[in-house]
C-alpha positions as CSV (number, residue, x, y, z in Angstrom):
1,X,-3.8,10.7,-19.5
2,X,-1.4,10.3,-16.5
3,X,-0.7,6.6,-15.3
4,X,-2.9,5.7,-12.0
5,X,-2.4,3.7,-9.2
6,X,-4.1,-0.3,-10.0
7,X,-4.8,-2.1,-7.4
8,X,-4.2,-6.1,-7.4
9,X,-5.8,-9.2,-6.8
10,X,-4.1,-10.2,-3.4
11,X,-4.5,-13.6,-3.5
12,X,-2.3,-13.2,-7.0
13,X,0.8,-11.8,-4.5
14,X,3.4,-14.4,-3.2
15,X,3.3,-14.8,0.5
16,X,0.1,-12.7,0.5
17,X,-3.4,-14.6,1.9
18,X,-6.5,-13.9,1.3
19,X,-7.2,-13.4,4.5
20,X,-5.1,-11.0,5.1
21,X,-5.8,-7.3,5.1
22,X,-3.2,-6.2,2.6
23,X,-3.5,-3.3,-0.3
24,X,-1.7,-4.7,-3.2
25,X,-0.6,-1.6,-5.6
26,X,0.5,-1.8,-9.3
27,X,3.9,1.0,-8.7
28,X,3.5,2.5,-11.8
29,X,3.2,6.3,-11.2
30,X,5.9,6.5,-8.7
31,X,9.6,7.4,-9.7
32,X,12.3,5.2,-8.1
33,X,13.3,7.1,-5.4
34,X,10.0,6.8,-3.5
35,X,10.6,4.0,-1.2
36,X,8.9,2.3,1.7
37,X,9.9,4.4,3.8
38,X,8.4,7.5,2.6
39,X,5.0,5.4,1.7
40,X,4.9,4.3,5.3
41,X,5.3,7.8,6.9
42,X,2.8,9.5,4.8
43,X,0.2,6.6,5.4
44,X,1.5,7.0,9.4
45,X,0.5,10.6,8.8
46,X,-2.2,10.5,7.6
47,X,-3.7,7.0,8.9
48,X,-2.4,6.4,12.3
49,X,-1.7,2.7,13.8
50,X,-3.4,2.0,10.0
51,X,-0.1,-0.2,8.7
52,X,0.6,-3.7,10.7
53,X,3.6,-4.0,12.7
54,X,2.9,-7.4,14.1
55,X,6.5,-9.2,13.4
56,X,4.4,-12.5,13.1
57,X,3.2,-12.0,10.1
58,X,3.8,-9.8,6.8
59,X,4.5,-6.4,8.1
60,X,4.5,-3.0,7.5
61,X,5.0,-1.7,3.5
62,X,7.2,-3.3,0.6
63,X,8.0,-1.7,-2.5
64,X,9.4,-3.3,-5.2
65,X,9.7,-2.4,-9.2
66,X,6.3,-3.5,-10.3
67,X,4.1,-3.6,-6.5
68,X,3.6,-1.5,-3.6
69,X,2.3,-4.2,-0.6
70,X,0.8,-2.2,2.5
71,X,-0.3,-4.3,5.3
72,X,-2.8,-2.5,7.2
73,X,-3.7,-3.6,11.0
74,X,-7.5,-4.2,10.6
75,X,-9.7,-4.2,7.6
76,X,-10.4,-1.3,5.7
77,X,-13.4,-1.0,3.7
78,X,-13.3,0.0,-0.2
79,X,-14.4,3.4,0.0
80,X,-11.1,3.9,2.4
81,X,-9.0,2.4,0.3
82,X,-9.8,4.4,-3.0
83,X,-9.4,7.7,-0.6
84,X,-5.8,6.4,0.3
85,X,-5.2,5.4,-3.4
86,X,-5.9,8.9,-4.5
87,X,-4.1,10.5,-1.8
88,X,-0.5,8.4,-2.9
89,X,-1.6,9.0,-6.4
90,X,-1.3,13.1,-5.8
91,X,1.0,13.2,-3.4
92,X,4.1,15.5,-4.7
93,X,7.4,13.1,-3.4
């Protein structure tokens, strides 16, 4: 069985409130050289004016070794979210 995306409590993330509307990602499925970068364009694709930019607050995507942290602009409900999960999940990088 392949290896899925998990999402993760938010309010388990450093720097990361509750309040805010962030989709915190367990980066298991993705190989190192997908970066921020390339998750933020294909969101930008796909979800226009979807990821934050306000440079107030936490911003944009970060990607590290274990998490993916996309910051979207306004709340997005679950069904949304699990439609974006699966498109990054089957997205050939």
């Amino acid at each position: 069985m392949a290896n899925k995306l998990t999402k993760i409590d938010k309010s388990n993330t450093i720097g990361v409130s509750v309040n805010d509307n962030v989709i915190v990602l367990q980066k298991d499925i993705f190989s190192s050289n997908v970066n921020a970068g390339m998750i933020d364009q294909f969101i930008e694709t796909n979800y226009p004016n979807l990821i934050s930019r306000d440079s107030n607050k936490i911003n944009g995507i970060s990607v590290t070794k274990d998490e993916i942290v996309i910051t979207l602009s306004r709340s997005f409900n679950v069904s949304q979210v699990n439609t974006l999960i699966s498109q990054l999940e089957n997205k050939v990088w």
